[in-house]
N, C-alpha and C positions, 0 to 999 in steps of 0.2 A: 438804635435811637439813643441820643446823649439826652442825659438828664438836664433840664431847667432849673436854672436856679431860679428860687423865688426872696421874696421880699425880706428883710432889710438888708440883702447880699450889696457889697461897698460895693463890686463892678455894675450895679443897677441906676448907680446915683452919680457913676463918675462919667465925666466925659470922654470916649471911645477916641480910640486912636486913629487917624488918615493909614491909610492902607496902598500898596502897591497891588494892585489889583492884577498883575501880573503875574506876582508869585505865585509856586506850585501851594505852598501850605494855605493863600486864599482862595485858590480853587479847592480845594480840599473843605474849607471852611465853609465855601458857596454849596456844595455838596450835602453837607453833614447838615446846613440847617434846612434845604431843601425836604430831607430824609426825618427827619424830625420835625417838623412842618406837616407832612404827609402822615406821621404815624399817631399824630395827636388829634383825635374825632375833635371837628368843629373849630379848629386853626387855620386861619388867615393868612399869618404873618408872622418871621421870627428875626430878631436880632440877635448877630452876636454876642453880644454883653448877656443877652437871656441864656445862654448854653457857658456862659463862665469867660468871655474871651472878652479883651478891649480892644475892637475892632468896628470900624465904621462899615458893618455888610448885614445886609438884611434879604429875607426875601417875602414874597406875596403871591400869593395866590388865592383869588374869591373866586374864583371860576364853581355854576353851582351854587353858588351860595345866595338864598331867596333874598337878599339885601343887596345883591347886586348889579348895575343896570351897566355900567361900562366894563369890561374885563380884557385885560393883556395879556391872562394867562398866570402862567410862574414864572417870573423872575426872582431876579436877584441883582442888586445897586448894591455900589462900593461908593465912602465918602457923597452921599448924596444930599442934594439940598434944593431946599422949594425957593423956585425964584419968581412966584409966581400965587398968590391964594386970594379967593373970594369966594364969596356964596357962604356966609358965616352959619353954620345951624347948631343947635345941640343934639348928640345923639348918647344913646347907652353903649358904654366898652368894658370889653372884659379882658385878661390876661395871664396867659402862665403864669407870671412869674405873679401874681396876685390872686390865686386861684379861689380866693373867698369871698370875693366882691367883684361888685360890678359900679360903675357909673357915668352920670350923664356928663359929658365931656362938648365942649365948644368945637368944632372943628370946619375949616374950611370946606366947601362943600365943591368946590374943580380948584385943581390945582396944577400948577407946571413942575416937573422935578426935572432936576439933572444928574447925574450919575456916570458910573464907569460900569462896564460890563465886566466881572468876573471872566480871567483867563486873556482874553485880548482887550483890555482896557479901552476901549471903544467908548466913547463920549456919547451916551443918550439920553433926548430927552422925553420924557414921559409927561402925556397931556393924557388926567383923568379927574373924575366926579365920582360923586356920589358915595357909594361903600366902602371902592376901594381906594377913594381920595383919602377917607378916615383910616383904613389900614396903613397905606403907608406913611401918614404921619404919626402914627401910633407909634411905625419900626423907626423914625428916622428920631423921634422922641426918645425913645429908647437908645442911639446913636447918640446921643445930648447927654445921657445920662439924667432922664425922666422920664416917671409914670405918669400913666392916667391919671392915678390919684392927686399927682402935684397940678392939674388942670379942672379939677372939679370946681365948681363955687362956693363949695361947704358942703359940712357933713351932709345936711339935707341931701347932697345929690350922691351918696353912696350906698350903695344897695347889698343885702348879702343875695350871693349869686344865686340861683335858683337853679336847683337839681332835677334832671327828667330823668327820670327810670321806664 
């Protein structure tokens, strides 16, 4: 597992770089956050910039996850973008790289993404709602070079995280 960077690390605020998503080192990349995704109890979703890299690839996976109503599974997008958002809700988000807070965040509630596949750069698009609509714009904010926190409406809506033992 590679360590997460967390907050106020400058690759978290900057905007990630277009990617050839063909290259052997972003498959590599697509791998390692998959692996790190997996090894962290109660992870959705990781972007590059979260593991130190400026790289526009992220992956997702709710599969399981009691907030989830639509699921694709694990993937993984390169240089993705929503060309596509409605159903505005707010809901509460949490984050490695913010590991001491949580908050209620605005986010489209179905959305259209487009993206490249990792490895044979295959042009897909991803039609989803609900949990894993807000996971992946969580990662592809995180691709932007922005947290949750720069989406909140004020402190009112920041929470310290709550811990289950």
């Amino acid at each position: 597992m590679i360590t997460v960077v967390t907050a106020p690390a400058a690759v978290l605020s900057t905007v990630a770089e277009e990617v050839d998503p063909t290259g052997p080192e972003i498959v590599r990349l697509a791998a390692d956050l998959v692996e790190t995704m997996r090894a962290a109890p109660g992870c959705v979703g990781l972007a590059a910039p979260q593991i130190g890299v400026s790289a526009q690839v992220f992956c997702v996976d709710v599969t399981g996850h009691p907030k989830a109503v639509t699921t694709h599974g694990a993937f993984v997008l390169c240089n993705a973008k929503i060309v596509e958002a409605s159903r505005w809700r707010p809901g509460r988000e949490g984050c490695m790289s913010v590991p001491d807070l949580t908050g209620d965040v605005k986010r489209a509630g179905r959305i259209v993404v487009e993206g490249l596949r990792p490895g044979t750069g295959e042009a897909i698009t991803l039609v989803t709602d609900a949990f894993e609509a807000r996971a992946v714009q969580h990662e592809i904010d995180h691709c932007a070079g922005r947290l949750f926190l720069d989406r909140v409406a004020g402190a009112h809506a920041i929470f310290p995280r709550k811990v289950y033992l």
